[in-house]
C-alpha positions in Angstrom: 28.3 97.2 42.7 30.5 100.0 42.0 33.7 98.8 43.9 33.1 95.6 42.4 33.6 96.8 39.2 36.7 98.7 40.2 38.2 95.7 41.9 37.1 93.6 39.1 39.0 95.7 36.5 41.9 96.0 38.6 42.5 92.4 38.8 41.6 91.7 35.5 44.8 94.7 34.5 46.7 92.9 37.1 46.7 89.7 35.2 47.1 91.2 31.6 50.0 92.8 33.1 51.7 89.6 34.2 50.6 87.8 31.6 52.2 90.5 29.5 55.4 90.0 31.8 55.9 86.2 31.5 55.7 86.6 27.6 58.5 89.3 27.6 60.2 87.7 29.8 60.0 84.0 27.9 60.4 85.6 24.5 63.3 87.3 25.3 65.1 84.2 26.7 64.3 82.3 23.8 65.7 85.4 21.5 69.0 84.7 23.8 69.6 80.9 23.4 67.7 80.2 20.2 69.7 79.9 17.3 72.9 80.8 18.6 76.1 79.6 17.5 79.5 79.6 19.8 82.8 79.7 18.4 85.9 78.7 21.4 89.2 79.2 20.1 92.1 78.7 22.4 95.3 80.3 21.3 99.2 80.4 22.5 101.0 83.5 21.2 104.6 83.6 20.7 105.2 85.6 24.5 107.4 88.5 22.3 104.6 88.8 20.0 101.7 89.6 22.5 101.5 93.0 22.7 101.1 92.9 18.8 98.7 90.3 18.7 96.4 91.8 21.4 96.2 94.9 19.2 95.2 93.0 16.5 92.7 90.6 18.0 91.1 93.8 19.7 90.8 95.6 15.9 89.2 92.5 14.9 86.9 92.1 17.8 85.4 95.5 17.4 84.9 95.3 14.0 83.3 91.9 14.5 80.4 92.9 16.9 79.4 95.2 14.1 79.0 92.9 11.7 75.0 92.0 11.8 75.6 88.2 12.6 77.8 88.7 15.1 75.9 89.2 18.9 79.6 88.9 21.1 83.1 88.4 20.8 85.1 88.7 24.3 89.0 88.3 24.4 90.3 86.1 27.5 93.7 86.1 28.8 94.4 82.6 31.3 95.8 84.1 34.4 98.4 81.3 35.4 99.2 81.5 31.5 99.5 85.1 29.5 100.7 83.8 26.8 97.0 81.2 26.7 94.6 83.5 25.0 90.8 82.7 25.0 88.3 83.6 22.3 83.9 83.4 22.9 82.2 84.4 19.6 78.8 84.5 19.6 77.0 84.1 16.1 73.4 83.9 15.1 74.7 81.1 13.4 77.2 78.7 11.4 76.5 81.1 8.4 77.0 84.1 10.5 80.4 82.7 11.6 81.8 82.1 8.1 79.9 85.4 6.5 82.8 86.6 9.3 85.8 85.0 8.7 85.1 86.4 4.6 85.7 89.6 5.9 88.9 92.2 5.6 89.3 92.6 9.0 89.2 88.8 9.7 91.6 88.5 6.6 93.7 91.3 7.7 94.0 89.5 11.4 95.2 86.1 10.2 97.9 87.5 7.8 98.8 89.8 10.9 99.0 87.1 13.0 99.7 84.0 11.0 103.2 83.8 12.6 102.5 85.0 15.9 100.2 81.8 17.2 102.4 78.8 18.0 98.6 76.4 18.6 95.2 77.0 17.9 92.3 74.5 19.1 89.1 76.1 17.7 85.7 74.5 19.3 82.2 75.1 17.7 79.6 74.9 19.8 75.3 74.9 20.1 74.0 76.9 22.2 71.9 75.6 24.9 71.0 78.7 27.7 73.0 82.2 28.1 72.3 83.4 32.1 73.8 86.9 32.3 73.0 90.3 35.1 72.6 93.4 33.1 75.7 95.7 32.7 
């Protein structure tokens, strides 16, 4: 009766555990996809002014992932194209996205910049899955 038990209890912290597992696991996709907001920006860039404007995008971009809305913001360069620069933002949310461009960084890029970007096709976009490995 004893082993019974034993096995009983076992199985019984088996299932809790993966129970336990498929919530995490669910939970934290949801926390991934759910309400987030994407902001595409394609850029050309004068090809004299690029070293200038990649030290300003990168000042903004670390400033922007500490903003609390803001979850990524990942500078692209097109390899046929150096000149073709490629923006993901990741936001919480719309809100999130304009709480960003009312900061002074953001402010302090576009006036840096303003004359440095020759065409600028910015795309929102809803979020529908993010897959990613860990780092």
């Amino acid at each position: 009766m004893r082993k019974i038990a034993v096995i009983s209890a076992a199985a019984i912290a088996l299932l809790a555990g993966a129970s336990l597992s498929m919530f995490l696991q669910s939970r934290d996709a949801a926390a991934q996809a759910g309400g987030a907001y994407v902001n595409a920006v394609d850029l050309v860039v004068i090809p004299s002014e690029m070293p200038k404007f990649l030290e300003a995008i990168k000042e903004n971009a670390a400033n922007s992932v500490k903003e609390p809305g803001c979850r990524e913001f990942n500078i692209q360069v097109l390899a046929n194209n150096p000149n073709h620069v490629f923006l993901y933002e990741v936001y919480d949310s719309a809100a999130a996205l304009d709480a960003h461009r009312q900061t002074d960084h953001f402010k302090k890029f576009q006036a840096t910049t303003a004359n440095m970007i020759v065409d600028r096709n910015v795309r929102p976009m809803s979020s529908i899955a993010f897959n990613s490995k860990g780092r």
